[in-house]
TORKOL-4160 file (C-alpha; in steps of 0.2 Angstrom, whole numbers, padded with zeros to 4 digits, m for minus):
82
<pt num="1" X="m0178" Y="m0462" Z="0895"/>
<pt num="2" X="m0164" Y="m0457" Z="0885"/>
<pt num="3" X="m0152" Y="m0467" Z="0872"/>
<pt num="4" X="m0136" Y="m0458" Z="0868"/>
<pt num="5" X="m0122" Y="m0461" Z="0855"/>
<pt num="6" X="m0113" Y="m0473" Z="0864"/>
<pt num="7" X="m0127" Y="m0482" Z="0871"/>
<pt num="8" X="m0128" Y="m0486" Z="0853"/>
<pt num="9" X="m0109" Y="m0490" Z="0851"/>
<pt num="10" X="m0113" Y="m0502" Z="0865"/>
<pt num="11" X="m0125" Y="m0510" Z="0858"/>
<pt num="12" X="m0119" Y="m0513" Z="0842"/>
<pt num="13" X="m0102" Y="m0520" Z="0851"/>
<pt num="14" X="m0114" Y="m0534" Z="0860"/>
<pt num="15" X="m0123" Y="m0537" Z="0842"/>
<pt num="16" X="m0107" Y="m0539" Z="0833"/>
<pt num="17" X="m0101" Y="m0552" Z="0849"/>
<pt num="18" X="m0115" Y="m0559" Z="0846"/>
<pt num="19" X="m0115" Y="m0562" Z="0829"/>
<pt num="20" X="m0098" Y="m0570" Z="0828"/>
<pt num="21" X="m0107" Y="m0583" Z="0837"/>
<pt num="22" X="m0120" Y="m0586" Z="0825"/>
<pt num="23" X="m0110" Y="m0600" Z="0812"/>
<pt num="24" X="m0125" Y="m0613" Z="0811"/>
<pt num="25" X="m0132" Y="m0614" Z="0792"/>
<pt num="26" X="m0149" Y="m0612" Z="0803"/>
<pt num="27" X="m0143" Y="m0595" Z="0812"/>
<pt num="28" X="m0139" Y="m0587" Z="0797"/>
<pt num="29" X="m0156" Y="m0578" Z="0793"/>
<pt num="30" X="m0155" Y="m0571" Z="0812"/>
<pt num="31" X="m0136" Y="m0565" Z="0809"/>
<pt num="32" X="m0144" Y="m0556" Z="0794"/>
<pt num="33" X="m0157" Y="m0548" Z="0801"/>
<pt num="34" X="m0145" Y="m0541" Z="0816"/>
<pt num="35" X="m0133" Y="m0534" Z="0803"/>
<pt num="36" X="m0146" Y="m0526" Z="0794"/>
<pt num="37" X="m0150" Y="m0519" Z="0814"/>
<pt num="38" X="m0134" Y="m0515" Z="0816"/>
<pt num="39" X="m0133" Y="m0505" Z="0797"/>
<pt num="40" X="m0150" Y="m0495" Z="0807"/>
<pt num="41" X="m0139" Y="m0490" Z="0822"/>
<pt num="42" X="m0124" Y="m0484" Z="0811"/>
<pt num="43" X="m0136" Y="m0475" Z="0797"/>
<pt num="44" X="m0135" Y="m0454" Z="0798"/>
<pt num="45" X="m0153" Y="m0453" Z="0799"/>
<pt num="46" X="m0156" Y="m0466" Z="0816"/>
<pt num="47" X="m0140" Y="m0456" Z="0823"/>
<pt num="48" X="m0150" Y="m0439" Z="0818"/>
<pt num="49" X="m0166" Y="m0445" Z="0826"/>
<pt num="50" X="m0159" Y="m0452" Z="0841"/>
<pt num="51" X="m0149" Y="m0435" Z="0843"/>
<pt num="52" X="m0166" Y="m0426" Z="0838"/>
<pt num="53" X="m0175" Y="m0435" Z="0853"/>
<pt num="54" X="m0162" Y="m0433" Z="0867"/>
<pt num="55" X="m0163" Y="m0416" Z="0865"/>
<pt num="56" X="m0182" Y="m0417" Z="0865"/>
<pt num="57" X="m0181" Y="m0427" Z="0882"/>
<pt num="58" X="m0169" Y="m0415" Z="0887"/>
<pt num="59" X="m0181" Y="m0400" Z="0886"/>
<pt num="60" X="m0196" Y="m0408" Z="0894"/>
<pt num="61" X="m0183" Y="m0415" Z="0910"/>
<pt num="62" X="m0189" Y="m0433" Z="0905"/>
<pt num="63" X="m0171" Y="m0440" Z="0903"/>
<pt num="64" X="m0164" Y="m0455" Z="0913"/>
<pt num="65" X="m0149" Y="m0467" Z="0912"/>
<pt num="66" X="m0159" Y="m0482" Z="0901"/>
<pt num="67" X="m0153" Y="m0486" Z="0885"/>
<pt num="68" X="m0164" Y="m0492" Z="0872"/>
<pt num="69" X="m0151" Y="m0500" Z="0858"/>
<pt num="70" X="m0141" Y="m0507" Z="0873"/>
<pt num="71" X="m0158" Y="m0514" Z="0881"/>
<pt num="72" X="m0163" Y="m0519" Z="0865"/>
<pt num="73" X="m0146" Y="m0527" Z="0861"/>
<pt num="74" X="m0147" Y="m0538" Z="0879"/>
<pt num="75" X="m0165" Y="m0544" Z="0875"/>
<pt num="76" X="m0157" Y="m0551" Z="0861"/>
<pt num="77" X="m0143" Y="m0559" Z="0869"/>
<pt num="78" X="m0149" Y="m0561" Z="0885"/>
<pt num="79" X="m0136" Y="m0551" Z="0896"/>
<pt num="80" X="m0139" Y="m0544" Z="0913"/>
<pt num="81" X="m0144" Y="m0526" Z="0913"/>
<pt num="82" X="m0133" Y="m0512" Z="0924"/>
């Protein structure tokens, strides 16, 4: 599988829906923990790597249509998948 920089933008989009959601005093550790996600999928070096392995999949003919951070992203929030 593949992820490509707007299945990233598409999964930080769900996780910012989702964290507007979050306003329980009980929620507020989770809606840390998915910013600090969401501070990963935006950092240079995740958009580096995630650039380094697509074109790594792409050489070796292993790429597909699945999107890891938007997978991810619906695990967590429980939204159907394409």
């Amino acid at each position: 599988f593949t992820c490509s920089f707007l299945d990233t933008d598409r999964a930080l989009v769900l996780l910012e829906e989702y964290c507007k959601k979050l306003r329980k005093p009980e929620e507020q550790q989770l809606k840390k923990a998915i910013r600090k996600v969401m501070g990963i999928f935006k950092s240079s070096l995740f958009q580096a790597l995630l650039g380094s392995f697509t074109k790594k999949a792409t050489r070796h003919g292993t790429i597909s249509h699945t999107s890891l951070p938007a997978a991810v992203a619906c695990d967590v929030l429980g939204c159907p998948k394409d």
